[in-house]
PyMOL CGO cylinders between C-alpha atoms (Angstrom):
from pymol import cmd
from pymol.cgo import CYLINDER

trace = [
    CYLINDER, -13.22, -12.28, 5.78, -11.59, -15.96, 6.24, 0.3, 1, 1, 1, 1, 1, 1,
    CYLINDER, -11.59, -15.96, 6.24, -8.29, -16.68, 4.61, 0.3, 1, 1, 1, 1, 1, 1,
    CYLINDER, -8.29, -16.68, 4.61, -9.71, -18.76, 2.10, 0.3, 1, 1, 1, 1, 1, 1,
    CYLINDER, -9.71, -18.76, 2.10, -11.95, -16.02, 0.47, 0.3, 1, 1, 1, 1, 1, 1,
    CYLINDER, -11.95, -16.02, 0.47, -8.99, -13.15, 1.00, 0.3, 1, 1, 1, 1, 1, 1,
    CYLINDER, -8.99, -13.15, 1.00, -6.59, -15.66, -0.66, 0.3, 1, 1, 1, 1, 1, 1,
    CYLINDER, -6.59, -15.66, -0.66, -8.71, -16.29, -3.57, 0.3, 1, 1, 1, 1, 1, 1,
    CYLINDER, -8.71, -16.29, -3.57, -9.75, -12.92, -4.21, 0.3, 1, 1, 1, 1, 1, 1,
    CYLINDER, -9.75, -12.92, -4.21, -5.80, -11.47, -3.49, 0.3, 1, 1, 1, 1, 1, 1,
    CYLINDER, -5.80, -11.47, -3.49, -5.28, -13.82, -6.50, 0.3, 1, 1, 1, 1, 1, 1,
    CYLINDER, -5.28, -13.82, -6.50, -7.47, -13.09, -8.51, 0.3, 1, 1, 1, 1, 1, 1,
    CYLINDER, -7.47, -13.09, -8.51, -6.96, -9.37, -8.63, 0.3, 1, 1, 1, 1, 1, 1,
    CYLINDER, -6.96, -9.37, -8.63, -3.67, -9.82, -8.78, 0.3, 1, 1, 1, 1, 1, 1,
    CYLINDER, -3.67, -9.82, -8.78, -3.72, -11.70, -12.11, 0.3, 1, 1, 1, 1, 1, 1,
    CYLINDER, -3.72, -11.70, -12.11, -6.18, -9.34, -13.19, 0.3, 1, 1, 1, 1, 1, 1,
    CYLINDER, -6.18, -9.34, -13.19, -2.91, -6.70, -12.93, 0.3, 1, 1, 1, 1, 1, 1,
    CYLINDER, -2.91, -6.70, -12.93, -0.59, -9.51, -14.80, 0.3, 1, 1, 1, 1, 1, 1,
    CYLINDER, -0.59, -9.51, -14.80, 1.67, -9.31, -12.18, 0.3, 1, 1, 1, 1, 1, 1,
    CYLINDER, 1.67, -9.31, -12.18, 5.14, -10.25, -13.42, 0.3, 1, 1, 1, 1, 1, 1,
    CYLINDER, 5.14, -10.25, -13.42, 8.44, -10.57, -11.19, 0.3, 1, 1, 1, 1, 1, 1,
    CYLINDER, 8.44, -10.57, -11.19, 10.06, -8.17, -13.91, 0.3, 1, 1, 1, 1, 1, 1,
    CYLINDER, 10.06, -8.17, -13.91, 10.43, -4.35, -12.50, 0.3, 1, 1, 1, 1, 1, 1,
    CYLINDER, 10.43, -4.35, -12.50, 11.93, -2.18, -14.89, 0.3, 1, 1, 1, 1, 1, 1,
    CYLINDER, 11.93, -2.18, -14.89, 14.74, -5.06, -16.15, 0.3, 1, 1, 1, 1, 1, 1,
    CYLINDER, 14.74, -5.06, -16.15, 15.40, -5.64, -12.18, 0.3, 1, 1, 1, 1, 1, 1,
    CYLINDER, 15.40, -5.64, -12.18, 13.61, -7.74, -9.40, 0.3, 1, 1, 1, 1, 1, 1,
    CYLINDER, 13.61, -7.74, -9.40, 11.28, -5.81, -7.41, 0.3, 1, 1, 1, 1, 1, 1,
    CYLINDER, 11.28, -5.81, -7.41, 12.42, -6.02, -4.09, 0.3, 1, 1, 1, 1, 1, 1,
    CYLINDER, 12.42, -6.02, -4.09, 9.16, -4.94, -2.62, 0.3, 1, 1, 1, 1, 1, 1,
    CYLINDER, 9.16, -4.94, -2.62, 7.53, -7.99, -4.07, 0.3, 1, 1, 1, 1, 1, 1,
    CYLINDER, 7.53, -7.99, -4.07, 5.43, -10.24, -2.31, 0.3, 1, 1, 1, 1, 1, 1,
    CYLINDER, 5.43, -10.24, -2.31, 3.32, -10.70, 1.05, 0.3, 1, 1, 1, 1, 1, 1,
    CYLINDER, 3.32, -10.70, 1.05, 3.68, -8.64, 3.76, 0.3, 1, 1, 1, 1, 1, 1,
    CYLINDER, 3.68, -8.64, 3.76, 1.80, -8.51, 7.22, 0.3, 1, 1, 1, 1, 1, 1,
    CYLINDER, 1.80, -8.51, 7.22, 1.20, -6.05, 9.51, 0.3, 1, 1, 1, 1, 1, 1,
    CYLINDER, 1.20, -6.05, 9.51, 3.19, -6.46, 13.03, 0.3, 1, 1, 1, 1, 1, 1,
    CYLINDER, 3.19, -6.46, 13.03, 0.85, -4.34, 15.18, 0.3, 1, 1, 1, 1, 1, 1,
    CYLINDER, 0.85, -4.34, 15.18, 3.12, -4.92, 18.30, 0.3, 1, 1, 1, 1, 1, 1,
    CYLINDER, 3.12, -4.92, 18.30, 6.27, -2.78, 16.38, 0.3, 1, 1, 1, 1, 1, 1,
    CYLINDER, 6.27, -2.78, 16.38, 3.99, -0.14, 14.80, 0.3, 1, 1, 1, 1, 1, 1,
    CYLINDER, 3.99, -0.14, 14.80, 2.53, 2.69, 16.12, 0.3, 1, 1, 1, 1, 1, 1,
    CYLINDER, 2.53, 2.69, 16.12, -0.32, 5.68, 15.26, 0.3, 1, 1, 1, 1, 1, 1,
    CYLINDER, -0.32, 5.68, 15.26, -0.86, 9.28, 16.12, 0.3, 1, 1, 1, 1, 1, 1,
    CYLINDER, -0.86, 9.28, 16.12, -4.38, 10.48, 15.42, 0.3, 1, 1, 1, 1, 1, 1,
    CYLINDER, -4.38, 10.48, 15.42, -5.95, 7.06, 14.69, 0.3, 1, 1, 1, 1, 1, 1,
    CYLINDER, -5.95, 7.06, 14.69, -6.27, 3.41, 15.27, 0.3, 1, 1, 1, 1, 1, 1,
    CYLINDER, -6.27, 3.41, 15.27, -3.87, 1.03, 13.90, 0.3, 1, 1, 1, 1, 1, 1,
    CYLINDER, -3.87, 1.03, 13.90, -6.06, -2.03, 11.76, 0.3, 1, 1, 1, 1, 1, 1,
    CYLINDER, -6.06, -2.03, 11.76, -6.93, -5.27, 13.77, 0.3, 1, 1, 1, 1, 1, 1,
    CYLINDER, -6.93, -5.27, 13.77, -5.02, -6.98, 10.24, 0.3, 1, 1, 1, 1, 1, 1,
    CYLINDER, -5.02, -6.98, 10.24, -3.59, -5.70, 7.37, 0.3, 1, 1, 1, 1, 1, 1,
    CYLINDER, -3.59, -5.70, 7.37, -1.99, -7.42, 4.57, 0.3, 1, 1, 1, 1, 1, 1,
    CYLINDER, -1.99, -7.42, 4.57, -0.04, -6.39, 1.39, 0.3, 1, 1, 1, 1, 1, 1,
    CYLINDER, -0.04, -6.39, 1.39, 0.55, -7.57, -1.83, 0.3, 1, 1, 1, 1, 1, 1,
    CYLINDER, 0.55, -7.57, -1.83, 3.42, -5.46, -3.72, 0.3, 1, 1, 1, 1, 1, 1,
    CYLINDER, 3.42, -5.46, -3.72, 4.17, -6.55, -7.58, 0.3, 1, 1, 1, 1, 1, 1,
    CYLINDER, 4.17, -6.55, -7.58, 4.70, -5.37, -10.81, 0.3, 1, 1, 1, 1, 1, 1,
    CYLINDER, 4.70, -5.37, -10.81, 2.60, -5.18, -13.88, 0.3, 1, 1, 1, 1, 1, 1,
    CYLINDER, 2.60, -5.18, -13.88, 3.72, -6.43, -17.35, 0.3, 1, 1, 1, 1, 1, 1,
    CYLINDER, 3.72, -6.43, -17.35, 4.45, -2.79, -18.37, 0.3, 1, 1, 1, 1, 1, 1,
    CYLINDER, 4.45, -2.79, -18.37, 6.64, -2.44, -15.07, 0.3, 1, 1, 1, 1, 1, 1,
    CYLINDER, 6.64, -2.44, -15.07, 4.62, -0.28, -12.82, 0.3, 1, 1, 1, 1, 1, 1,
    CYLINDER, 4.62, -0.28, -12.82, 4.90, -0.90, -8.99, 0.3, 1, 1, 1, 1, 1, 1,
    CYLINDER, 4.90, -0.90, -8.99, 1.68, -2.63, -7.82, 0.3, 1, 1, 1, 1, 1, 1,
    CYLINDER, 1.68, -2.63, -7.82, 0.06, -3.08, -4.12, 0.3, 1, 1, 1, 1, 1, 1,
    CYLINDER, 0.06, -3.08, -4.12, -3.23, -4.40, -2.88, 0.3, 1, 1, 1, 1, 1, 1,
    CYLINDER, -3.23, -4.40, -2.88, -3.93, -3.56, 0.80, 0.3, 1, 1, 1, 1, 1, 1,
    CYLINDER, -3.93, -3.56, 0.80, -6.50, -5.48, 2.93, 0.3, 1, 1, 1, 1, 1, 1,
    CYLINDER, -6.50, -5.48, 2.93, -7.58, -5.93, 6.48, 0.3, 1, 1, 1, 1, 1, 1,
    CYLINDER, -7.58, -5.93, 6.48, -9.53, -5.23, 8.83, 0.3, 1, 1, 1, 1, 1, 1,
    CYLINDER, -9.53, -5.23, 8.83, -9.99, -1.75, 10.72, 0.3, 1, 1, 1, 1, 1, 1,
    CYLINDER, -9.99, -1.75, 10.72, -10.07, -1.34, 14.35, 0.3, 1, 1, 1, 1, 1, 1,
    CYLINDER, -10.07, -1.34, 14.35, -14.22, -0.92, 14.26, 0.3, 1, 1, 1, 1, 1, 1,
    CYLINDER, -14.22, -0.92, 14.26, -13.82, -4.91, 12.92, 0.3, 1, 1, 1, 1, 1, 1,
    CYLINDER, -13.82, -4.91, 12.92, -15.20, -3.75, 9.59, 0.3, 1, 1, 1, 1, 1, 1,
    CYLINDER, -15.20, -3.75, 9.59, -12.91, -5.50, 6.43, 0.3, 1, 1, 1, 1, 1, 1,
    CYLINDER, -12.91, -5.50, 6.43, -11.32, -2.82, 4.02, 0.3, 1, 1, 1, 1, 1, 1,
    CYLINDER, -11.32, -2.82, 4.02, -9.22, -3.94, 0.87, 0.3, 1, 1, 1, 1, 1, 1,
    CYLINDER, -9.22, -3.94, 0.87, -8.14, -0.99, -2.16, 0.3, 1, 1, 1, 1, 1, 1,
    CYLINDER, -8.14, -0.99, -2.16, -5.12, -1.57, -4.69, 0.3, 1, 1, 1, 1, 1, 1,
    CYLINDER, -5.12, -1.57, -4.69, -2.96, 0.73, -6.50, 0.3, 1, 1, 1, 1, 1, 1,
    CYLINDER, -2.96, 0.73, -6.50, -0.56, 0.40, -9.10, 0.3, 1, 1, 1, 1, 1, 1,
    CYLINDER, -0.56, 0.40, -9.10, 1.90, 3.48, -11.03, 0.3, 1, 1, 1, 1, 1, 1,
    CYLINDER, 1.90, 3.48, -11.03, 5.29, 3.87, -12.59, 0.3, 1, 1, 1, 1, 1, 1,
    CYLINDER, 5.29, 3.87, -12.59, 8.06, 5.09, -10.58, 0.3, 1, 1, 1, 1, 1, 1,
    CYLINDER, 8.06, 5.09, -10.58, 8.37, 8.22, -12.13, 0.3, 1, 1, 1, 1, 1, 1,
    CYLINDER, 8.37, 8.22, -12.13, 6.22, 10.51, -9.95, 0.3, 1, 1, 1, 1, 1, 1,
    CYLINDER, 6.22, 10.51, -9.95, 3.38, 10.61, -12.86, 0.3, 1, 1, 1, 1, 1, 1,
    CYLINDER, 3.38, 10.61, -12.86, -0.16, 10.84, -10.92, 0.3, 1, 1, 1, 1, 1, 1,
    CYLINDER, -0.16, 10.84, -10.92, -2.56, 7.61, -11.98, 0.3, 1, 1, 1, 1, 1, 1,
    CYLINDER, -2.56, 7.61, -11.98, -6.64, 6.98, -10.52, 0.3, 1, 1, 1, 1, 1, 1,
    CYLINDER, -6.64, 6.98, -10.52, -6.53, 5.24, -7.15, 0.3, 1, 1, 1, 1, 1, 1,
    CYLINDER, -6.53, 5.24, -7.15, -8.50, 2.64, -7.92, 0.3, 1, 1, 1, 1, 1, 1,
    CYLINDER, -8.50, 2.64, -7.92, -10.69, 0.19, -5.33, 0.3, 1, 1, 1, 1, 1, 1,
    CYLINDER, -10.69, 0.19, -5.33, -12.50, 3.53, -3.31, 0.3, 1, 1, 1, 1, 1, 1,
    CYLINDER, -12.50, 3.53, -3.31, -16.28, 1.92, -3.62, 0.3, 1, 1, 1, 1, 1, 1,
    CYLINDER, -16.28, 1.92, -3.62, -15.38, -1.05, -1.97, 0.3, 1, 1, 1, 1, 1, 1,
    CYLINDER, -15.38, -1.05, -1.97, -14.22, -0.21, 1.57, 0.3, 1, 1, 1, 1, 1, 1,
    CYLINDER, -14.22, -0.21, 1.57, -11.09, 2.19, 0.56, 0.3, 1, 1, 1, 1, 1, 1,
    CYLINDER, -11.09, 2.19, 0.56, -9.35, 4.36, 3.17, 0.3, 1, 1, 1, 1, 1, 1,
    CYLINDER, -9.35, 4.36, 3.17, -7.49, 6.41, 0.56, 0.3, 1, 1, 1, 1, 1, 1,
    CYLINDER, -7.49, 6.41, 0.56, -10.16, 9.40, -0.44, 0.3, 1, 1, 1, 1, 1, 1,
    CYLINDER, -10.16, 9.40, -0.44, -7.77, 10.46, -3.37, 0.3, 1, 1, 1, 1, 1, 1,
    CYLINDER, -7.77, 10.46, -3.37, -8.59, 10.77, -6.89, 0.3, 1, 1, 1, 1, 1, 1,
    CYLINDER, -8.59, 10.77, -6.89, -4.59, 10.21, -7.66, 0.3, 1, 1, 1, 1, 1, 1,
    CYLINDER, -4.59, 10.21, -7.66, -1.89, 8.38, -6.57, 0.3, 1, 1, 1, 1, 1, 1,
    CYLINDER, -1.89, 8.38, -6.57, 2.13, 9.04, -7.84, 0.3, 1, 1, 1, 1, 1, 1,
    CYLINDER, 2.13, 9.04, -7.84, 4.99, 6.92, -6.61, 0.3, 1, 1, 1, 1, 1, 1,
    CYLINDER, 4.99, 6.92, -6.61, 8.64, 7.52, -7.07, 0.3, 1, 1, 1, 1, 1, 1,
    CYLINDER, 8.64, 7.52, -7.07, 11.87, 5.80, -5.71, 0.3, 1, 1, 1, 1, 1, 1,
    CYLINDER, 11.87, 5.80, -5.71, 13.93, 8.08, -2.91, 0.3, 1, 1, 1, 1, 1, 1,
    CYLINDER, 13.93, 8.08, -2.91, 16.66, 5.37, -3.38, 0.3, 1, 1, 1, 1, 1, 1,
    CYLINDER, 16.66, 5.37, -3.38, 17.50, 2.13, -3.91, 0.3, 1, 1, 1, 1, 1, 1,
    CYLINDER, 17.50, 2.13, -3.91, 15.05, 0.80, -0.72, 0.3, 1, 1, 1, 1, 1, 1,
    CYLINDER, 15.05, 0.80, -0.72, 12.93, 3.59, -0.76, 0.3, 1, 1, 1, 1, 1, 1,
    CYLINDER, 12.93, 3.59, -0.76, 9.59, 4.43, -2.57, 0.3, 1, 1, 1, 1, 1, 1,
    CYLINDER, 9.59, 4.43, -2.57, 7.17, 7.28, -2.00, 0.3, 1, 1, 1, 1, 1, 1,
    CYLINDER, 7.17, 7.28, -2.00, 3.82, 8.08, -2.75, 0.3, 1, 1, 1, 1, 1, 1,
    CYLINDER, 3.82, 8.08, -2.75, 1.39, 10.65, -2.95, 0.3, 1, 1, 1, 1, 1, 1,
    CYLINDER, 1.39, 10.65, -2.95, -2.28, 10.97, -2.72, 0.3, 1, 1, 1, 1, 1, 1,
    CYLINDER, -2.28, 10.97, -2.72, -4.03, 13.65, -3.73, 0.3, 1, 1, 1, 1, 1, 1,
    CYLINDER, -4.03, 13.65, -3.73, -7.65, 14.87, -3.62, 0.3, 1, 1, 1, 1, 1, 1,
    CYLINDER, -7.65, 14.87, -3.62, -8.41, 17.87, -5.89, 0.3, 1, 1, 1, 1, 1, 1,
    CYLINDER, -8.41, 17.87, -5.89, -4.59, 18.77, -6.37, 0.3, 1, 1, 1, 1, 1, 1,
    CYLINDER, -4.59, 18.77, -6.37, -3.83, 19.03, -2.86, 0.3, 1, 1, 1, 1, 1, 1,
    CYLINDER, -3.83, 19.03, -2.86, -1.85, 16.16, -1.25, 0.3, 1, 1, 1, 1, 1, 1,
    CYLINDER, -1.85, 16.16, -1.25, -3.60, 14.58, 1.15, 0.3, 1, 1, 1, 1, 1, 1,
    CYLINDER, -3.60, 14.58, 1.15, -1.29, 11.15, 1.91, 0.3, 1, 1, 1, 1, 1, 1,
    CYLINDER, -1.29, 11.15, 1.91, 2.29, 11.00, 1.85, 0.3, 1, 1, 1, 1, 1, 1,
    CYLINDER, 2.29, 11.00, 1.85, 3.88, 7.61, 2.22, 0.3, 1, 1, 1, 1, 1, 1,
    CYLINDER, 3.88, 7.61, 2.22, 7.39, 6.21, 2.17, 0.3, 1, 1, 1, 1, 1, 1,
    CYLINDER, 7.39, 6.21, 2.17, 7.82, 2.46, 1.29, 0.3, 1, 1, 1, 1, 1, 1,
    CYLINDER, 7.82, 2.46, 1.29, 11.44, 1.69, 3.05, 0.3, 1, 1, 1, 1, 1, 1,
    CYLINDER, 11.44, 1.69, 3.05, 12.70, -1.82, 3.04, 0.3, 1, 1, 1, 1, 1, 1,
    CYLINDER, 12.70, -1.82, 3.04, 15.60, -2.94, 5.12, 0.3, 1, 1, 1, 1, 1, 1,
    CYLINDER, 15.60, -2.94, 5.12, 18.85, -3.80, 3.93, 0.3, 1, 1, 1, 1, 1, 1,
    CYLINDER, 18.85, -3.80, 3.93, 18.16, -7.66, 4.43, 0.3, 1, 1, 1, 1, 1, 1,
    CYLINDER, 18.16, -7.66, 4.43, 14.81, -7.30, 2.86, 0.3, 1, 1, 1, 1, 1, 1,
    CYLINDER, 14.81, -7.30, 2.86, 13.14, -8.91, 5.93, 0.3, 1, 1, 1, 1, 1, 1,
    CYLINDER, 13.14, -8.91, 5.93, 11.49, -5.82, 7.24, 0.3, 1, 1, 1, 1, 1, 1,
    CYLINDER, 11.49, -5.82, 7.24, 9.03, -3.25, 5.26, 0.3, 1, 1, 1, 1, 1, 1,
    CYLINDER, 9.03, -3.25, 5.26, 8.50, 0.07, 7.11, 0.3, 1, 1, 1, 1, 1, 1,
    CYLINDER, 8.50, 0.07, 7.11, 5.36, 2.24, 5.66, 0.3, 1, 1, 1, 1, 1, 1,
    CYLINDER, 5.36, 2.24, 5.66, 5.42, 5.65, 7.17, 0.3, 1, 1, 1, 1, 1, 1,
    CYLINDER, 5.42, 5.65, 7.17, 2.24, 7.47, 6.43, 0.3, 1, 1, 1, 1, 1, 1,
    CYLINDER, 2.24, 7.47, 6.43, 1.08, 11.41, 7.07, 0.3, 1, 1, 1, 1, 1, 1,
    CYLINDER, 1.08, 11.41, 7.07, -2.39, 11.94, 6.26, 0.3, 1, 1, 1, 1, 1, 1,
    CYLINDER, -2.39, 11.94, 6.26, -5.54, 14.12, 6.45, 0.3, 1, 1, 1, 1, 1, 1,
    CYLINDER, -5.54, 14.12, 6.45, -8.50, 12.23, 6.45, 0.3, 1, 1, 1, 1, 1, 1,
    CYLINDER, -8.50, 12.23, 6.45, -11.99, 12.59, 4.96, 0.3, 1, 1, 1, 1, 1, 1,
    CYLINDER, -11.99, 12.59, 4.96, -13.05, 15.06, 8.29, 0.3, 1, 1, 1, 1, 1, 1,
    CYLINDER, -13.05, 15.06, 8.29, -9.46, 17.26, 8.11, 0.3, 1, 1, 1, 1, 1, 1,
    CYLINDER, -9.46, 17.26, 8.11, -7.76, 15.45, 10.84, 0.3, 1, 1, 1, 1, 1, 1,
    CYLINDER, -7.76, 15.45, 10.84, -4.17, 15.21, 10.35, 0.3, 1, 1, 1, 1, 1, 1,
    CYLINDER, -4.17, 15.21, 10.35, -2.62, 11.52, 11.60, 0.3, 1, 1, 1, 1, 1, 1,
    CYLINDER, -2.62, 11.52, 11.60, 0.70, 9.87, 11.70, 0.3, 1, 1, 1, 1, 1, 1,
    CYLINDER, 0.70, 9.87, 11.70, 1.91, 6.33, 11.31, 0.3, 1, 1, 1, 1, 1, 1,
    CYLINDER, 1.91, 6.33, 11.31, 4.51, 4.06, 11.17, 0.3, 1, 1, 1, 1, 1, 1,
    CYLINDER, 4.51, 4.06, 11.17, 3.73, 0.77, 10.25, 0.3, 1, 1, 1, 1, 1, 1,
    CYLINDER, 3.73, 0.77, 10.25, 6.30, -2.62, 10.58, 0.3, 1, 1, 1, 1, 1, 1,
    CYLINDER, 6.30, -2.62, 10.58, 5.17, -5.76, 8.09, 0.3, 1, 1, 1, 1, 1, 1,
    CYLINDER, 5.17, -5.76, 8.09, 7.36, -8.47, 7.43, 0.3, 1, 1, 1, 1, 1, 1,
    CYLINDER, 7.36, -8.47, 7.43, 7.04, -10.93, 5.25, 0.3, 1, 1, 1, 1, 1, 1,
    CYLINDER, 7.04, -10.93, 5.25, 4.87, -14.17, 6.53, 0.3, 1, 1, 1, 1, 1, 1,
]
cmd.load_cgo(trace, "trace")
C-alpha cells in the first residue's frame, strides 16, 4: 500500500468517526500518529509487522478511537479500527473482513491511570487480547504491550515502541 493511498484512506475513515480533539472535556493525550519502531520492540510467539501505523482520536461523543495499519511480516497489508468509551463497556470490533488480526467480537477499554489505557478483546466471552496503551511522561513515546491467543490457540507476547513521526 503506498503512502498516498494509506493517507487518503487513514483520512477518510477517520472523518467517517468525526474525530474531534475533545476527550471527555480534556485533550486526549494519545492523539495522533504513531509508528512502529521495530528496532525497540520485541515478540514472543510471533513476528513483529514489517510497518505498522496508528491513528488514536476521539469521537464527537468522546470515545477513544484507533485505526491500526501495516503490513505483516508475510508482506501482506492489514488495517482494522476500533473505537469505545473508557469505561470498560464491551463495543463490536469493527474492520475484521478486511485484513483484521483481532478475531474478537468485542473490544472494552478503560484508563489504569492518567497515561495508561487498557483493552480487552474477547471472542465468545472469553478474553482473548489484553492490551495496555502506556504513554510516557513527555508524551514522546507510546508503549503497546499485548498478550494474546490467536485464531490456532497459541498464546504470544509483545511489546511494541511507536513514537510519533
Amino acid at each position: 500500500m503506498n503512502q498516498r493511498n494509506w493517507a487518503a484512506g487513514t483520512i477518510f475513515f477517520l472523518s467517517a468517526l468525526t474525530i474531534s480533539p475533545v476527550f471527555a472535556a480534556e485533550p486526549n493525550p494519545f492523539a495522533g500518529v504513531w509508528v512502529l519502531d521495530i528496532s525497540r520492540s520485541r515478540v514472543t510467539a510471533a513476528v513483529l509487522p514489517k510497518s505498522e501505523t496508528r491513528v488514536y482520536g476521539s469521537n464527537v461523543d468522546g470515545a477513544l478511537t484507533v485505526v491500526i495499519e501495516g503490513v505483516g511480516a508475510d508482506g501482506e497489508a492489514f488495517a482494522y479500527a476500533a473505537a469505545g468509551d473508557l469505561n470498560g463497556r464491551a463495543y463490536p470490533v469493527v474492520g475484521r473482513d478486511v485484513g483484521a488480526r483481532t478475531l474478537g467480537d468485542t473490544i472494552s477499554w478503560s484508563w489504569t491511570d492518567s497515561l495508561t489505557v487498557e483493552m480487552k478483546v474477547l471472542k465468545k466471552g472469553e478474553v482473548i487480547n489484553l492490551t495496555r496503551h502506556t504513554l510516557s511522561d513527555d508524551g514522546k513515546t507510546l508503549t503497546v504491550g499485548e498478550s494474546l491467543i490467536d485464531d490456532r490457540g497459541e498464546k504470544s507476547e509483545s511489546v511494541k515502541i511507536l513514537a510519533r513521526p
